[in-house]
N, C-alpha and C positions, 0 to 999 in steps of 0.2 A: 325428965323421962316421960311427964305426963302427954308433953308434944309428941314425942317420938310414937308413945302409944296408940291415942288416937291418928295419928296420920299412917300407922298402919293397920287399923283395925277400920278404916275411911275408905281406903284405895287396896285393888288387887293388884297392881302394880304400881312399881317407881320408875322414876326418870333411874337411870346410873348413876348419873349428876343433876344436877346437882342433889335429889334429894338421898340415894340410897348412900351419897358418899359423906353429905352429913353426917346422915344415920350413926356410921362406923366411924366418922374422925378422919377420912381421908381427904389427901388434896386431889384435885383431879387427876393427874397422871399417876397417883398412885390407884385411884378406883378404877382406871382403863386397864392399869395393868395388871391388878387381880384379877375383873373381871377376863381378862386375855387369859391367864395362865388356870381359870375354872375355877377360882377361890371366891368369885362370886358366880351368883348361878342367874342366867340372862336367860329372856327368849329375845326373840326377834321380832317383831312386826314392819314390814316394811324392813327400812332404813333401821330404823327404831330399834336400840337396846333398851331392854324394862327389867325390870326385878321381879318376880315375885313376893308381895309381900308375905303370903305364908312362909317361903323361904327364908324371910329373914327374920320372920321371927324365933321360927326355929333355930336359926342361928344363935341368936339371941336369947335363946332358955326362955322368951316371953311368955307370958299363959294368956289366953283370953280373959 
């Protein structure tokens, strides 16, 4: 978990894939399709889906 920690206390966003879906243990079409149905929470840039990493850590009960 020590990875996971700093790579989100590193970056203010995630790729969807591959990194936010590490993060959770999903396979790619399962992190598309969370992300689709709002169970992960995306912006947009461009083309580009990101994550926020505050968001996941939240997710995640993480503390700083």
């Amino acid at each position: 978990m020590d990875d996971v920690g700093k790579l989100l206390k590193e970056k203010a966003v995630l790729t969807l894939w591959p990194e936010t879906g590490a993060v959770l243990g999903l396979c790619r079409g399962a992190t598309y399709a969370a992300a689709q149905r709002g169970d992960i929470k995306t912006i947009r840039l461009g083309r580009l889906l990101r994550v926020p990493t505050a968001w996941l850590r939240a997710k995640l009960d993480l503390k700083d």
